[in-house]
Structure formats: C-alpha cells, structure tokens
TORPA-4810 file (N, C-alpha, C, O; in nm, 3 decimals):
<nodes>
NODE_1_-9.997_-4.853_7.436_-9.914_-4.883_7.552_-10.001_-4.877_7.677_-10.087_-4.789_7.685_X
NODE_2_-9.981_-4.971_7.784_-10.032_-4.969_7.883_-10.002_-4.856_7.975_-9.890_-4.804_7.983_X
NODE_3_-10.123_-4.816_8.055_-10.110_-4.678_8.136_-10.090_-4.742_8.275_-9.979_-4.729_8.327_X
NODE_4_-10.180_-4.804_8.336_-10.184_-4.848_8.490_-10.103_-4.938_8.517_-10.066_-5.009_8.423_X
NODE_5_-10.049_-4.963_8.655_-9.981_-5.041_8.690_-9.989_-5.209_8.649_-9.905_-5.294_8.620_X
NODE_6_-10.082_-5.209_8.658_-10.166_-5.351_8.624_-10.184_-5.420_8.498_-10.160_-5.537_8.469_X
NODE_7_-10.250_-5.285_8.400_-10.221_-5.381_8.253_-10.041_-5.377_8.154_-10.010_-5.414_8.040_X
NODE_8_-9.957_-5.311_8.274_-9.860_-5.301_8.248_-9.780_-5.459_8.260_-9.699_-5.516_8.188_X
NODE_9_-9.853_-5.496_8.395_-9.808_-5.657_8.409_-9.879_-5.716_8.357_-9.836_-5.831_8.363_X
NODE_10_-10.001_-5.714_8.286_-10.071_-5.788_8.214_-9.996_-5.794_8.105_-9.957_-5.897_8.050_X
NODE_11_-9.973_-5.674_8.070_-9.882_-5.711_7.890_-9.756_-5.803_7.899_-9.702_-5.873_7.813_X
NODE_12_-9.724_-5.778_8.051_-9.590_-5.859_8.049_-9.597_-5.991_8.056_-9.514_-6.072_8.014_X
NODE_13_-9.741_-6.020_8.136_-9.738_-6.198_8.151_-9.767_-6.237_7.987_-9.707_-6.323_7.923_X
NODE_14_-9.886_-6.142_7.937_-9.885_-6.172_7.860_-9.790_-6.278_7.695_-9.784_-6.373_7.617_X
NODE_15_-9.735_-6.139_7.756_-9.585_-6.184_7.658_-9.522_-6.305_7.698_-9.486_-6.392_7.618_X
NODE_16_-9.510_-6.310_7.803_-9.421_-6.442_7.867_-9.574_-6.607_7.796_-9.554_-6.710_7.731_X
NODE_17_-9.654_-6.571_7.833_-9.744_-6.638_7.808_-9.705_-6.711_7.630_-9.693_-6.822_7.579_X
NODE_18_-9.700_-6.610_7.600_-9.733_-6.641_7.405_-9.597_-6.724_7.404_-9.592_-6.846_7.386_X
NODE_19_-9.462_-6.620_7.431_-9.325_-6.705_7.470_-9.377_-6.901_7.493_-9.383_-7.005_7.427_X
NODE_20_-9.399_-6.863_7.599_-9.423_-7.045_7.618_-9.517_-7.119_7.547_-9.489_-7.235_7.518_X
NODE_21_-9.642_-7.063_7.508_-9.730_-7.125_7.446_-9.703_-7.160_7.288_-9.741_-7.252_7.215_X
NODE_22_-9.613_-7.032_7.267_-9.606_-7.102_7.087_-9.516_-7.208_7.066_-9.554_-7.245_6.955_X
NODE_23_-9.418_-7.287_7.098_-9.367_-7.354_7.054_-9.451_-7.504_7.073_-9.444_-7.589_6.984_X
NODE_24_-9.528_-7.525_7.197_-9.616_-7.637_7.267_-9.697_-7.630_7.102_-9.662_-7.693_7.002_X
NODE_25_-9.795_-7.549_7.113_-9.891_-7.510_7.040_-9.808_-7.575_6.868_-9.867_-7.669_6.814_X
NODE_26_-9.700_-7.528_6.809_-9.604_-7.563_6.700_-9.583_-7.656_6.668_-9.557_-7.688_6.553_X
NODE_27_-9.591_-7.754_6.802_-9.530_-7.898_6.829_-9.687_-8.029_6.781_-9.691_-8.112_6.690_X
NODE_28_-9.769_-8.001_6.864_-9.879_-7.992_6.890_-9.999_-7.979_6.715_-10.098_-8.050_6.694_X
NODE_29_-9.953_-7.885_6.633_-9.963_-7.900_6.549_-9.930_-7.959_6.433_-10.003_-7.990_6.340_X
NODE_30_-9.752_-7.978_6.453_-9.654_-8.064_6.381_-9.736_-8.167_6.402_-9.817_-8.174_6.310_X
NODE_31_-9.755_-8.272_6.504_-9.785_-8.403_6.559_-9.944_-8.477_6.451_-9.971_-8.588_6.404_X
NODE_32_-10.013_-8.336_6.455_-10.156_-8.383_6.408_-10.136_-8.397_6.263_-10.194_-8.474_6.187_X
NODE_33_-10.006_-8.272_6.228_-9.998_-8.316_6.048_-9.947_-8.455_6.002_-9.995_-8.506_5.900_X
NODE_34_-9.848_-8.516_6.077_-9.808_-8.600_6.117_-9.940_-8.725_6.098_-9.954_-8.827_6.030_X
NODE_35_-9.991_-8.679_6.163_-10.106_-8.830_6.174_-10.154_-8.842_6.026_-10.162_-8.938_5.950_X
NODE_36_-10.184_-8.700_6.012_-10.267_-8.690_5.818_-10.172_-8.743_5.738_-10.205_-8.816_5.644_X
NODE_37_-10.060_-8.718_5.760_-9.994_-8.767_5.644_-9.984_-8.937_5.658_-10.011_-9.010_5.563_X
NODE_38_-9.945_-8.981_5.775_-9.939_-9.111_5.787_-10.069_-9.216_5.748_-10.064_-9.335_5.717_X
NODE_39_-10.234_-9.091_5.765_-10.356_-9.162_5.690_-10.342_-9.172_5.555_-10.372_-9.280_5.504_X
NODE_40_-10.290_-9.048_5.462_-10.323_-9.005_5.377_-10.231_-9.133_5.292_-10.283_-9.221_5.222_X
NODE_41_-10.067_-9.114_5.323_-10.037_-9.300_5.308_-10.072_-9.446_5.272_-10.030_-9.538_5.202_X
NODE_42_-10.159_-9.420_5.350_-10.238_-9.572_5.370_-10.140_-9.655_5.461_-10.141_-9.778_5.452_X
NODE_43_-10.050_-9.585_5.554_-9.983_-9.644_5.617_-10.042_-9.673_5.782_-10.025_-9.595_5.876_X
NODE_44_-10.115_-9.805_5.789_-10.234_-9.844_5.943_-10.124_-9.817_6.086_-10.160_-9.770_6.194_X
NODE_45_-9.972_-9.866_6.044_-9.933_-9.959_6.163_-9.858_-9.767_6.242_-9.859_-9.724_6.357_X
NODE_46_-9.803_-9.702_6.108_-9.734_-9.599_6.143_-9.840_-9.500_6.234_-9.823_-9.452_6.347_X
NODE_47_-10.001_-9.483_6.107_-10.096_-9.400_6.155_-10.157_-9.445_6.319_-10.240_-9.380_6.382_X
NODE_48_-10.094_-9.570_6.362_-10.139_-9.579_6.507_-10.058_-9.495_6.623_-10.076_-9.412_6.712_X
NODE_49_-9.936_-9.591_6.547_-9.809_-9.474_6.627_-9.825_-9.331_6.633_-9.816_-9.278_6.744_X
NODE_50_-9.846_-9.263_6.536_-9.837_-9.124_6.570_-9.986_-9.090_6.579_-10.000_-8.968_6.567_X
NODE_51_-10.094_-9.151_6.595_-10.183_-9.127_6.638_-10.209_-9.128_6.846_-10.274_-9.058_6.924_X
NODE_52_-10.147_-9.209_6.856_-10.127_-9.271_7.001_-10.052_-9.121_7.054_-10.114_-9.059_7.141_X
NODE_53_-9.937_-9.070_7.009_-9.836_-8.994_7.020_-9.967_-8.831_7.003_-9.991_-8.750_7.093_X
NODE_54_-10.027_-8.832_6.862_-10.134_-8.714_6.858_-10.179_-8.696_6.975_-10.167_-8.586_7.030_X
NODE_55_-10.247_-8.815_7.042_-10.352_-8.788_7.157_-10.340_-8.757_7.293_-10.422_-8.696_7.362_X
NODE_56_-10.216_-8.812_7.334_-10.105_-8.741_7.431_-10.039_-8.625_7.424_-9.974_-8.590_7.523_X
NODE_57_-10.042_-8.549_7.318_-10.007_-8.429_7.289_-10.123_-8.300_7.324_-10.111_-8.195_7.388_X
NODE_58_-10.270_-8.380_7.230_-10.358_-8.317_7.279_-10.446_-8.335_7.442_-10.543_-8.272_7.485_X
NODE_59_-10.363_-8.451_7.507_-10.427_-8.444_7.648_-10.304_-8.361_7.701_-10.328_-8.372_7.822_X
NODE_60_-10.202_-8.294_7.695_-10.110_-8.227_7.712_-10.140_-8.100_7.748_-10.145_-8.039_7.855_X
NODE_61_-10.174_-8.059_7.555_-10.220_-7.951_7.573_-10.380_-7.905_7.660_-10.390_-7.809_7.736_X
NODE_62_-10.470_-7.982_7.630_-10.583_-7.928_7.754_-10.508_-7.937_7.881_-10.578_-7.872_7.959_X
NODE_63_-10.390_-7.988_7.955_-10.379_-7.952_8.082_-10.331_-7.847_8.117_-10.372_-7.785_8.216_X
NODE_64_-10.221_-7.804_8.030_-10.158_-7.699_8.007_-10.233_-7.518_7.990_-10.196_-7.403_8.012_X
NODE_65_-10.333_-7.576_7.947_-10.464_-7.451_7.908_-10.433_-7.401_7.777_-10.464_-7.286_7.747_X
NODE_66_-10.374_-7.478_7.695_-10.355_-7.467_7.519_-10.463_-7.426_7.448_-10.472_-7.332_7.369_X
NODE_67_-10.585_-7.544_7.501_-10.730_-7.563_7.383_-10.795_-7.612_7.477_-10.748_-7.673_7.573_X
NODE_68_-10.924_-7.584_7.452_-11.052_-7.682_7.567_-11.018_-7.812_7.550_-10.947_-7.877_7.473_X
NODE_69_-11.119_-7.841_7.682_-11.064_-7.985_7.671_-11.182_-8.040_7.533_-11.143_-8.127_7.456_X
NODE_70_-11.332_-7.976_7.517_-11.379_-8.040_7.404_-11.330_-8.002_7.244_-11.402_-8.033_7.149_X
NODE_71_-11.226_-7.946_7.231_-11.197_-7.899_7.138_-11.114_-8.019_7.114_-11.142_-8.096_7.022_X
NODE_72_-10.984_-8.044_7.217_-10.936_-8.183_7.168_-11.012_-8.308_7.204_-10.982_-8.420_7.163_X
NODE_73_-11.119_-8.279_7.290_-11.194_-8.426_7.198_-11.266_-8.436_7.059_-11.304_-8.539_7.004_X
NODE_74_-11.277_-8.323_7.020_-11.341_-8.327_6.908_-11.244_-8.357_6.785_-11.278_-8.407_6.678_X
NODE_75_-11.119_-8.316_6.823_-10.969_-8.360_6.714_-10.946_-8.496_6.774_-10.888_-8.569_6.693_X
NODE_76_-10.971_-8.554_6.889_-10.882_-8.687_6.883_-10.998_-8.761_6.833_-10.982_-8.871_6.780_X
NODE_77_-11.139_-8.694_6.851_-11.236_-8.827_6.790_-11.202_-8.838_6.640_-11.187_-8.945_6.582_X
NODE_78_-11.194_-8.739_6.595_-11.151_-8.715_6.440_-11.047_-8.788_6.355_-11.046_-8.819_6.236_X
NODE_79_-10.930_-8.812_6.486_-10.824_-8.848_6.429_-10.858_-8.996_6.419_-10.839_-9.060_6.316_X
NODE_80_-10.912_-9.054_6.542_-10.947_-9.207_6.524_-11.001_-9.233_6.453_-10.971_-9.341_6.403_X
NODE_81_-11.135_-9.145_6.384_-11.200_-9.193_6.249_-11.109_-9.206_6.158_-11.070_-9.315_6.117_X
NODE_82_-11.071_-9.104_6.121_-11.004_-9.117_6.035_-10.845_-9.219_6.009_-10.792_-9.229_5.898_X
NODE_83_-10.817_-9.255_6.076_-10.714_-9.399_6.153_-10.784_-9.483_6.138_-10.716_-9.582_6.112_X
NODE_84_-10.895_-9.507_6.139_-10.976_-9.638_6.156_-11.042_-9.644_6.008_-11.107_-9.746_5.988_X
NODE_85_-11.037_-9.553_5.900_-11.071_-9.540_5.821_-10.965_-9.608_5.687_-10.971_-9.681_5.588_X
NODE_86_-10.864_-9.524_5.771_-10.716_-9.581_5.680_-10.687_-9.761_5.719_-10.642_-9.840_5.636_X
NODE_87_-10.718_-9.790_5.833_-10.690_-9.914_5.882_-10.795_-10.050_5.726_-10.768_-10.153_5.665_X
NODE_88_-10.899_-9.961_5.735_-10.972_-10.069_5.676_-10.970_-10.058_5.479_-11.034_-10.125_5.399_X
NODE_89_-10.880_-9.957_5.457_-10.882_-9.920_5.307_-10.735_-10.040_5.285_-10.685_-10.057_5.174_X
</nodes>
C-alpha cells in the first residue's frame, strides 16, 4: 500500500489508467486476430477490409499512448506482408 501522498494518487491514476486502457488495448487486439484469420482464409477482398480497419486501430492506439509508434509500424508492416501474401496465393 502506498504511504505518501503522491504514490497514493499514483495508484489511483494508475488504476483509472488500466480501466481505460484495457478495453482499447482488447479491441485493438480483437481487430489484428481478425486480419489473421481473414489471411489464413485465403480470403484477399475481406483481408483488405479488416486490414485497412487493423491499421487505423493501430494508428489509434500510438496516439492514445497504447504501444510505440514503432511497435505498430512494425505490426502494420507485418500485416501488409502478410495481406499481400494472401492476395497472391
């Protein structure tokens, strides 16, 4: 338990923090399984759609302060390979 005044409100933003962040974060993850499954398919026209939808989620979350911003470039480059992969099978 917090002693000082201070990490007393720290625990509290804290909390409020996780509150808001997990469901974004839930959503955010839903979206990307979403894309895999639509590769894993072989479905091109769907895997654009919810790829388009992935990448707005993850420019979302870097504004929000979710994930770095190179962390979701490193998932949206990923996702396009792999979209562009399904496109040509």
């Amino acid at each position: 338990m917090a002693h000082t005044t201070s990490a007393r409100k720290r625990s509290r933003q804290s909390v409020m923090r996780r509150r808001r962040n997990k469901p974004r974060r839930s959503a955010l993850r839903t979206q990307l399984k979403k894309v895999g499954t639509a590769v894993e398919s072989g479905d091109a026209e769907s895997a654009q759609a919810e790829l388009k939808k992935a990448v707005s989620g993850l420019d979302k979350a870097v504004n929000k302060g979710l994930m770095h911003r190179n962390q979701a470039a490193r998932r949206k480059s990923r996702l396009v390979a792999a979209v562009a992969r399904a496109g040509n099978i």
